[in-house]
NUDRENDREN-410931 format. One line per 3 residues: their letters; for each residue x, y, z of N, C-alpha, C. Coordinates in pm, whole numbers, plus 50000, padded with zeros to 5 digits. Example, Ala and Ser with C-alpha at 12.3 -4.5 7.8 and 13.67 -1.06 7.14 Angstrom:
! residues 2
AS	51319/49431/50780/51230/49550/50780/51320/49670/50780 ~ 51285/49775/50708/51367/49894/50714/51290/50003/50787
END
This chain:
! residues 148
XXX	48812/51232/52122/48754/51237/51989/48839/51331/51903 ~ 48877/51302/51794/48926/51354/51692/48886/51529/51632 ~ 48935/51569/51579/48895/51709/51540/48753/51651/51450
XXX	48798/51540/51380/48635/51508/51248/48563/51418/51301 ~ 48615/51369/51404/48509/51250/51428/48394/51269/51444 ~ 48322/51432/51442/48156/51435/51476/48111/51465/51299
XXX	48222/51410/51223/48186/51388/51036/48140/51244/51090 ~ 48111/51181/51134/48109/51004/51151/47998/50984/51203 ~ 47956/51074/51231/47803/51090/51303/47663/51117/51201
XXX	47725/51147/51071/47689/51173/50928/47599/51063/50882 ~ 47506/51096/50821/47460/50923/50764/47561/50931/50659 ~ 47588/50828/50623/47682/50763/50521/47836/50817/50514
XXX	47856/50826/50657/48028/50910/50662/48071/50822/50750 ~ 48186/50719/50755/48256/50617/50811/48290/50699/50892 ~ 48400/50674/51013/48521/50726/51080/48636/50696/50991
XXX	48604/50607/50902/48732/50629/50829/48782/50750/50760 ~ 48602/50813/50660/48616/50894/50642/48640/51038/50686 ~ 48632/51067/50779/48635/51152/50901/48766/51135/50941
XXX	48854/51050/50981/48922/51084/50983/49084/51010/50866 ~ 49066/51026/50771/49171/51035/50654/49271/50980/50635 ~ 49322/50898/50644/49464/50856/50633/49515/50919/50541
XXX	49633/50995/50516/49716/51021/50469/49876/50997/50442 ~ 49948/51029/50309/50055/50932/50331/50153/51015/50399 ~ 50147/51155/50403/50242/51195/50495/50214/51192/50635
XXX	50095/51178/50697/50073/51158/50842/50132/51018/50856 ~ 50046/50947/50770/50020/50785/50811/50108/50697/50752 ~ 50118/50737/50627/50194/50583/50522/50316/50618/50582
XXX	50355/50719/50506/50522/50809/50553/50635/50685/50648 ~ 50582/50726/50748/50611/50703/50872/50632/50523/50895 ~ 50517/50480/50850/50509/50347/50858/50596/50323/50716
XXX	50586/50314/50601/50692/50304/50509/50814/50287/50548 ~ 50892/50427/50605/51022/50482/50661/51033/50370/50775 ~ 50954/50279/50911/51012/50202/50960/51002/50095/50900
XXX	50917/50042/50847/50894/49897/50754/50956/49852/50627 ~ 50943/49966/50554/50999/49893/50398/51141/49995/50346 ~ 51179/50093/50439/51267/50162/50325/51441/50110/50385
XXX	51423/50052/50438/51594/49963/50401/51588/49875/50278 ~ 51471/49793/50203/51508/49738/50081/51414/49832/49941 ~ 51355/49968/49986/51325/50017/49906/51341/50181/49911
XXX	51436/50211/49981/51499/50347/50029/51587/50385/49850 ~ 51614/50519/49918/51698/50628/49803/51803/50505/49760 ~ 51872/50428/49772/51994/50327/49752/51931/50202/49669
XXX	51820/50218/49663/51739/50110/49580/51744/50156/49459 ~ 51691/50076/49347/51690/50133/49206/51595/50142/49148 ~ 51562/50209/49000/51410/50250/48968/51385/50111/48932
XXX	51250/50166/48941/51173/50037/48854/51212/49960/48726 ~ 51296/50040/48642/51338/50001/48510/51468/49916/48553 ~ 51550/49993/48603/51662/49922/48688/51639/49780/48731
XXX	51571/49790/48845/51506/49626/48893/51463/49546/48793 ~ 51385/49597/48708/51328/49479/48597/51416/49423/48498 ~ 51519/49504/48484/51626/49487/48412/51730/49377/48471
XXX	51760/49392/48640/51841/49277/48703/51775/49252/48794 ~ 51663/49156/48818/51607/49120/48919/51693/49044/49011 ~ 51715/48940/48979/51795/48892/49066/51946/48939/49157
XXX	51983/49028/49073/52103/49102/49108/52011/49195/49252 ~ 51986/49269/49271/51868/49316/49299/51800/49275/49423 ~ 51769/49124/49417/51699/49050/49539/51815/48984/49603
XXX	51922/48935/49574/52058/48910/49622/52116/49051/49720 ~ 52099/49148/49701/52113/49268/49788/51999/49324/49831 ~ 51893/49223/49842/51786/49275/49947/51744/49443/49891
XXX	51754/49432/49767/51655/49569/49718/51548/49568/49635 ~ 51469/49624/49629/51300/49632/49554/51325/49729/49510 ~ 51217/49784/49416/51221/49892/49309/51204/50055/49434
XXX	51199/50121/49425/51280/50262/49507/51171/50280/49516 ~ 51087/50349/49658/50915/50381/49699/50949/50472/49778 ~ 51066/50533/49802/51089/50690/49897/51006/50804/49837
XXX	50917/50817/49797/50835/50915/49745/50689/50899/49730 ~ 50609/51013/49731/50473/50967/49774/50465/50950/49581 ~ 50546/51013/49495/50477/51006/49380/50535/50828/49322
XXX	50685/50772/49373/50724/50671/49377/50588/50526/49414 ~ 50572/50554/49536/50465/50487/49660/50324/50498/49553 ~ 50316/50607/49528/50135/50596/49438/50146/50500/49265
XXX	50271/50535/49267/50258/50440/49074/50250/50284/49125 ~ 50309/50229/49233/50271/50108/49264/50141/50060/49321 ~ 50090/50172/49333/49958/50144/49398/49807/50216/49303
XXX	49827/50346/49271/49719/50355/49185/49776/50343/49056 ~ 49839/50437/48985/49891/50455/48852/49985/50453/48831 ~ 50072/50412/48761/50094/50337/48638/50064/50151/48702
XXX	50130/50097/48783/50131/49981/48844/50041/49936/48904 ~ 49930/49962/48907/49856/49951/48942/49777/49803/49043 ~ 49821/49837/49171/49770/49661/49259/49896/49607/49292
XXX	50083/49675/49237/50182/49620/49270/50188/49601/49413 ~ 50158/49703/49491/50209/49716/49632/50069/49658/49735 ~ 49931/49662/49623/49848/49563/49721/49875/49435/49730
XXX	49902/49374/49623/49950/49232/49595/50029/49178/49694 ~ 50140/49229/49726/50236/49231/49785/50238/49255/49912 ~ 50183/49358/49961/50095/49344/50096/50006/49295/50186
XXX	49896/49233/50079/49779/49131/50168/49798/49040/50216 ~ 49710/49003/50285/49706/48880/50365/49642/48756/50303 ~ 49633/48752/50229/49548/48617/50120/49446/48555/50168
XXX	49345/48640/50261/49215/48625/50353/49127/48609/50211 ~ 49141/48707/50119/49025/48728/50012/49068/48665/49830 ~ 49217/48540/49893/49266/48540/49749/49232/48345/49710
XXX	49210/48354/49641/49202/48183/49605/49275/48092/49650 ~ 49419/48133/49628/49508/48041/49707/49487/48029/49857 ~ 49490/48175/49918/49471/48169/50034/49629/48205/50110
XXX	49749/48279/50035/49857/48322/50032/49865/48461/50058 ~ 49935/48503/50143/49957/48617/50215/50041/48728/50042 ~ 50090/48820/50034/50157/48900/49963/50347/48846/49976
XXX	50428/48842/49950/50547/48825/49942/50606/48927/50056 ~ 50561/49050/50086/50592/49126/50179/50533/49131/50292 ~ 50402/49105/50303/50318/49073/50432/50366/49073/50565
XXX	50433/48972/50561/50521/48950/50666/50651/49052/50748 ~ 50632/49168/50640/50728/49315/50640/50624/49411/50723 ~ 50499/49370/50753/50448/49482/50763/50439/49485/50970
XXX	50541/49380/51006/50470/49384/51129/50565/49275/51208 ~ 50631/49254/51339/50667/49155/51379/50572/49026/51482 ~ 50440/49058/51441/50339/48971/51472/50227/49015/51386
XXX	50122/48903/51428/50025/48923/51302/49934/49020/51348 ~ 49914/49060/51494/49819/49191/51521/49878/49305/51476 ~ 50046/49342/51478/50125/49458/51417/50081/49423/51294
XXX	50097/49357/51153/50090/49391/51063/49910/49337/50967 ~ 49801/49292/51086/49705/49337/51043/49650/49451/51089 ~ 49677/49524/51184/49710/49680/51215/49771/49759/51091
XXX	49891/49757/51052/49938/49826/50938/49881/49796/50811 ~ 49838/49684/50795/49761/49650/50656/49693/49739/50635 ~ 49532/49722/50780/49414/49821/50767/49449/49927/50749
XXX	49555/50019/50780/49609/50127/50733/49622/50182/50603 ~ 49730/50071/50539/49737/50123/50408/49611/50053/50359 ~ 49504/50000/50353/49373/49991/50322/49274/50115/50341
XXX	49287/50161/50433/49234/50318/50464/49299/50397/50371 ~ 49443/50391/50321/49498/50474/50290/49411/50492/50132 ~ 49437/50372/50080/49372/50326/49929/49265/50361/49840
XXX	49163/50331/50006/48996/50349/49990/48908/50226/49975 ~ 48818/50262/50064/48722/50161/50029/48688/50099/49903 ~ 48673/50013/49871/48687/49943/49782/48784/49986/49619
XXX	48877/50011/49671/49005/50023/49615/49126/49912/49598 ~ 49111/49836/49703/49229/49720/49735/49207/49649/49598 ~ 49324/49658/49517/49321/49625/49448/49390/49462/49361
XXX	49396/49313/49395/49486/49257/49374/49524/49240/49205 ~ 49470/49278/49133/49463/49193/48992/49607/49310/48943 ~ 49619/49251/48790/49727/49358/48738/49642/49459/48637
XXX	49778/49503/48613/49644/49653/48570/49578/49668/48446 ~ 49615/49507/48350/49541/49545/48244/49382/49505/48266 ~ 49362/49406/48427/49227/49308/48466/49179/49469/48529
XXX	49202/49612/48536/49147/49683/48632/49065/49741/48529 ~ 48931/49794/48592/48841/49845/48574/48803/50001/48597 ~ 48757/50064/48497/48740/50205/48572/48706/50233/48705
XXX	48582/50147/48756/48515/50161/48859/48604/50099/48975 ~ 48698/50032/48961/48795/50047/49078/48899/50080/49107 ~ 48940/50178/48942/49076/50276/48957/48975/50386/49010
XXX	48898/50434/49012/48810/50558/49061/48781/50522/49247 ~ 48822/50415/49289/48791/50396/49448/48937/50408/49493 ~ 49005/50379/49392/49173/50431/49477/49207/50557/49464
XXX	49222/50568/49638/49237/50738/49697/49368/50798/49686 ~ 49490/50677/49780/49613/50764/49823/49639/50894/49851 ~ 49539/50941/49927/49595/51120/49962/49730/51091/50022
X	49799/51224/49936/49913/51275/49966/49903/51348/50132
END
């Protein structure tokens, strides 16, 4: 048992909550083996990429996420839903289409619905966000967590 896991024993306290995902324990790590060869320090900013996309995806690079403050604008603020989009599994989407990266998160589908639930923990309960950020709502920019 965990140092918090007797927080889970709480009425209304998950084990999720108890015990925290964080991005330097948790994302960090998984980031650094999964995504930072096409979104490492050698990648370019966001302005950069939008500017030559294609130049860009021809060298297998995405906009630069080596940073937790990098990693959070795609996910809570400013970009808000970039890096969920892109991550899910299209279990909860109309089409029924996985994220463009999905398939990054894992070399089978138990590895990367393992890492999903992760960065889903990481986010917060009802945080997962797919829409873009002008469709977001207070009440579900206020459920996205990302502890540092």
């Amino acid at each position: 048992m965990n140092r918090f896991a007797f927080l889970a024993l709480l009425p209304g306290i998950s084990m999720a909550q108890a015990d925290e995902v964080t991005y330097r324990k948790d994302i960090r790590p998984l980031w650094q083996e999964k995504c930072s060869a096409c979104h490492g320090e050698s990648s370019p900013t966001l302005a950069e990429f939008d500017e030559n996309k294609d130049k860009y995806a021809a060298l297998s690079r995405g906009p630069r996420m080596d940073s937790y403050a990098a990693l959070a604008g795609f996910t809570a603020w400013p970009d808000t839903g970039a890096l969920m989009r892109r991550l899910d599994d299209g279990k909860n989407t109309q089409d029924g289409k996985p994220g463009n990266m999905y398939v990054n998160l894992g070399s089978d589908e138990a590895e990367r619905q393992k890492n999903l639930a992760l960065f889903k923990a990481w986010v917060g309960e009802g945080g997962w966000f797919l829409g873009k950020p002008k469709e977001l709502d207070t009440g579900t920019l206020l459920k996205i967590k990302v502890p540092e």
